[in-house]
C-alpha positions as CSV (number, residue, x, y, z in Angstrom):
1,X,-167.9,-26.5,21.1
2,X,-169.3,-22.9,20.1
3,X,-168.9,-23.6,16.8
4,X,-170.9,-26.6,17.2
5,X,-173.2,-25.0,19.3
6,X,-173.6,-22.6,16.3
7,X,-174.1,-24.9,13.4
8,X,-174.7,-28.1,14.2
9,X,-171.6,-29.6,13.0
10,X,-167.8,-30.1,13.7
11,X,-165.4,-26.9,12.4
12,X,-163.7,-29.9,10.3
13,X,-164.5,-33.0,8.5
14,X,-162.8,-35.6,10.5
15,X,-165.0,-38.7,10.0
16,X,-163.8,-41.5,7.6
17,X,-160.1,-40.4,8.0
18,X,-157.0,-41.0,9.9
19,X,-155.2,-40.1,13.0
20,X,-152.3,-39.0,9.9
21,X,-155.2,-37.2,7.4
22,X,-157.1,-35.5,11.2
23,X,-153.8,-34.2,12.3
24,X,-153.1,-32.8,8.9
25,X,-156.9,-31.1,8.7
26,X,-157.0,-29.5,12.1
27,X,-153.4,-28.0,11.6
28,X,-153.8,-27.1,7.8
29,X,-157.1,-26.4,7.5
30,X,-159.2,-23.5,8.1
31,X,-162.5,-23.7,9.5
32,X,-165.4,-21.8,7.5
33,X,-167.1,-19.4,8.7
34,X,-169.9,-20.5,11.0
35,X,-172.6,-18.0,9.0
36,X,-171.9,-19.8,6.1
37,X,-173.0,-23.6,7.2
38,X,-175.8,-22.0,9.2
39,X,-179.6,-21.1,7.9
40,X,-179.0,-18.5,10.8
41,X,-176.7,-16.3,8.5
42,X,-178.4,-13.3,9.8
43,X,-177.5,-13.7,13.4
44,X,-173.6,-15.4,12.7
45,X,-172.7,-12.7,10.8
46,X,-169.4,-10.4,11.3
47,X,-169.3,-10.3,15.2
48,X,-169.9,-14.1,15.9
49,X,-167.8,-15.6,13.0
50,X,-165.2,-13.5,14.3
51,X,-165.3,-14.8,17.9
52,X,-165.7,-18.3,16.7
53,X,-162.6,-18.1,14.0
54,X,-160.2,-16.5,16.4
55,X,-160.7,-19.3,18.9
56,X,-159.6,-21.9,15.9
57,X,-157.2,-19.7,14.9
58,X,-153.6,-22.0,14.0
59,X,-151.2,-19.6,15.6
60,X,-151.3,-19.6,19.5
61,X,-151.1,-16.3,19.7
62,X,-153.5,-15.1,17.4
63,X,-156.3,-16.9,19.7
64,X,-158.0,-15.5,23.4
65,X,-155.1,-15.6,25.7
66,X,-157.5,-17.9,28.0
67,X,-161.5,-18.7,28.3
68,X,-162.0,-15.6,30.3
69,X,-161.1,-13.2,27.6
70,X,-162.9,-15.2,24.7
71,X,-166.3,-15.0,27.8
72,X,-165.6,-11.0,27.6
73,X,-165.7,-10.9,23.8
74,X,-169.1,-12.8,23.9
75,X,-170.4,-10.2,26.2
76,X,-169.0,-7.5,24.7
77,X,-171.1,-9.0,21.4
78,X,-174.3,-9.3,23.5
79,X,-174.2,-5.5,24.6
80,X,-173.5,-4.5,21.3
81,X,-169.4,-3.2,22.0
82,X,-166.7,-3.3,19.7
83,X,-164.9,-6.8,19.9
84,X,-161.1,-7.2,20.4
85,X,-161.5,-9.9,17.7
86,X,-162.3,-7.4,15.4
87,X,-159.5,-5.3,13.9
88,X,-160.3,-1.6,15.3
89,X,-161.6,1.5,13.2
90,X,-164.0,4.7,13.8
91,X,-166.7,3.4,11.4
92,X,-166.6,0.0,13.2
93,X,-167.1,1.6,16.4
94,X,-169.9,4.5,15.0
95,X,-171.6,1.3,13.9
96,X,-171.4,-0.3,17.0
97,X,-172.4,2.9,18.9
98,X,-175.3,3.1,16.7
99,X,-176.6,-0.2,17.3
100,X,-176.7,0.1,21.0
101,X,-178.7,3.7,20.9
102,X,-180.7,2.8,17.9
103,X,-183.8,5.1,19.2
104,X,-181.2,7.8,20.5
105,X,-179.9,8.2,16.9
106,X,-183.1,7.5,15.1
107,X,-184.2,10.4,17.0
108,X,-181.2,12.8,15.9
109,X,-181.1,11.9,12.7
110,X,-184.9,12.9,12.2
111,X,-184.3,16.3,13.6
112,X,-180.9,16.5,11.8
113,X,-182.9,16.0,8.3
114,X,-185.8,18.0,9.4
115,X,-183.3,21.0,9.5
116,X,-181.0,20.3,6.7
117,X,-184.1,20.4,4.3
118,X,-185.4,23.5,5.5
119,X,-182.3,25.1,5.4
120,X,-181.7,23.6,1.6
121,X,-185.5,25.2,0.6
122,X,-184.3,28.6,2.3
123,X,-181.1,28.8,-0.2
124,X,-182.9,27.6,-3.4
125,X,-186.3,29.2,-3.1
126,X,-184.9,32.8,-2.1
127,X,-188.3,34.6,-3.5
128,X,-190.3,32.9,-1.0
129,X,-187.7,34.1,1.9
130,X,-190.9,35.4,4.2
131,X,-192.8,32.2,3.7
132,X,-189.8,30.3,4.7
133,X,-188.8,32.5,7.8
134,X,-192.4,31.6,9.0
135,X,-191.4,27.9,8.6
136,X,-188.2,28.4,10.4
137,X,-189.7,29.8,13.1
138,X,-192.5,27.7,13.8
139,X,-190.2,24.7,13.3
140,X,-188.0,26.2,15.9
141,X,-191.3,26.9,18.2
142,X,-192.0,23.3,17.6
143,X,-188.5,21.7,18.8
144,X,-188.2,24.4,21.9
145,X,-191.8,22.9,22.7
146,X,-189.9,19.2,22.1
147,X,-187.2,19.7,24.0
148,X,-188.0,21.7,27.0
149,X,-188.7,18.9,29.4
150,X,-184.8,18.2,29.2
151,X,-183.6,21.7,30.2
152,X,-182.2,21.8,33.4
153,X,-182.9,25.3,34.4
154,X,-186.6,25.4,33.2
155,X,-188.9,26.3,35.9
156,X,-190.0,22.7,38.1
157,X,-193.4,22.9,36.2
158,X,-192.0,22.5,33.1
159,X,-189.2,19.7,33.8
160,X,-190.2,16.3,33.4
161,X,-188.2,12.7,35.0
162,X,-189.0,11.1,31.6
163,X,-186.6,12.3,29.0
164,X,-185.7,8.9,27.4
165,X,-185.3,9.1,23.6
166,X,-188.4,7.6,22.4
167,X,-190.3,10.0,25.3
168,X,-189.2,12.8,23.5
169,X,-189.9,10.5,19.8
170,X,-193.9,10.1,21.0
171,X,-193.9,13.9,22.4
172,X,-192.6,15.4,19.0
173,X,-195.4,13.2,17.1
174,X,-197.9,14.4,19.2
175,X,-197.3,17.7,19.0
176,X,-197.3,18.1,15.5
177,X,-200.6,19.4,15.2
178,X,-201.0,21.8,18.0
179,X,-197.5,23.6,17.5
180,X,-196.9,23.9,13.4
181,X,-200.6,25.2,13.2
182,X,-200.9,26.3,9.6
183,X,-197.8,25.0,7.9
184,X,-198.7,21.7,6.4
185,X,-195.6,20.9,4.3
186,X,-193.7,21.0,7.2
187,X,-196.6,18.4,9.4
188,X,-196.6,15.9,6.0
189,X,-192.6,16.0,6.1
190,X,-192.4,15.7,9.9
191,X,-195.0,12.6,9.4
192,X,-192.8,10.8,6.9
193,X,-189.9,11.8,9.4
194,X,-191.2,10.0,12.3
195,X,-193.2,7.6,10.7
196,X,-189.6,6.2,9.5
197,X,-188.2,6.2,13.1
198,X,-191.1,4.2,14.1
199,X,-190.9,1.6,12.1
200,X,-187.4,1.3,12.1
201,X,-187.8,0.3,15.5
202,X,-190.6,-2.0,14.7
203,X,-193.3,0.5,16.0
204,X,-195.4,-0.5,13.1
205,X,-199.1,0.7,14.2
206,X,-197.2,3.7,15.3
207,X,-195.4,4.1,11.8
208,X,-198.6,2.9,10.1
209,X,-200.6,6.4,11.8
210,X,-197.6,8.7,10.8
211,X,-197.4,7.3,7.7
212,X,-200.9,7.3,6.3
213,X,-201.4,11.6,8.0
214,X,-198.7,12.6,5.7
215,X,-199.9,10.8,3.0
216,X,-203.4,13.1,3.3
217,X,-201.7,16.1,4.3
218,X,-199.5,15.4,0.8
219,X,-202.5,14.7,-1.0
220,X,-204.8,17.5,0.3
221,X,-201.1,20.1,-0.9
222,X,-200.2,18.8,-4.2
223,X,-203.2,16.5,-5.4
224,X,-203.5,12.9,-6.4
């Protein structure tokens, strides 16, 4: 009935054939997957093609033990968890982690590449070790001024209820500007930076803004 549900069609061909040739199909023959006899590939993909194909599995105990278990795996599909009709491994769960804190990780990984490419320019470019000490620090002025709203022992004045991911997303766009004063590389990369995060979660007008600043900041540093 999923299946069906799915694709608009039967897992097998039975029409035209006989009780002898139906028997035979449904107990030799193995179902394709639903994403491939669906325009919605997209969607059928890996999680639901498992779910459906381990319901019409041959072997009785290769299927869900009962209805209830097959319901869990459905849920456990629509909140993004691993499935149990998926064989386990750490990059299967990393990528299912990832898809249900999408902005969380976004986030992090902006930060995380902010910092590993300053720390790259400090080791390559060792003549200009002042100019990049200045970076550092204003880059680290600039996440303390981020951040702060999440630490716990800050004064009340300074805490704030909102901390959500994209909270602390719209607070480090906005205060590009008023925190790395005077380092422009760093603003133009930070743009680009958040401008990605954006629209990877569909913030277009949002991404659109980053995007285009950095693009003058660029052009104002190195020229057409």
């Amino acid at each position: 009935v999923l299946y069906e549900l799915l694709t608009g069609q039967l897992p097998f061909p039975l029409r035209g054939r006989s009780l002898h040739e139906l028997e035979e199909v449904v107990l030799r023959e193995e179902p394709a997957p639903p994403s491939s006899v669906s325009d919605a590939n997209r969607v059928l993909r890996d999680d639901v093609d498992a779910i459906v194909l381990k319901a019409l599995r041959k072997e009785p105990d290769r299927r869900y033990a009962s209805a209830a278990a097959m319901l869990d795996d459905i849920d456990r599909f629509r909140d993004g968890r691993p499935l149990l009709a998926r064989p386990d491994s750490a990059t299967y769960r990393m990528r299912k982690f990832v898809g249900r804190h999408r902005l969380g990780v976004a986030a992090s990984a902006a930060i995380i590449a902010l910092i590993a490419g300053a720390g790259i320019r400090e080791a390559s470019l060792r003549t200009r070790a002042e100019a990049e000490a200045s970076k550092a620090r204003a880059v680290e002025d600039y996440l303390v001024s981020v951040f702060d709203v999440a630490d716990p022992f800050a004064p009340p004045s300074l805490r704030s209820g909102d901390v959500t991911a994209r909270a602390l997303l719209d607070r480090g766009a906005a205060r590009v500007d008023s925190v790395l004063v005077g380092h422009a590389e760093n603003q133009a990369e930070l743009r680009t930076v958040f401008g990605r995060v954006y629209s990877n979660l569909g913030l277009f007008d949002e991404a659109a803004a980053q995007q285009r600043r950095s693009l003058a900041e660029r052009r104002a540093l190195y020229g057409p």
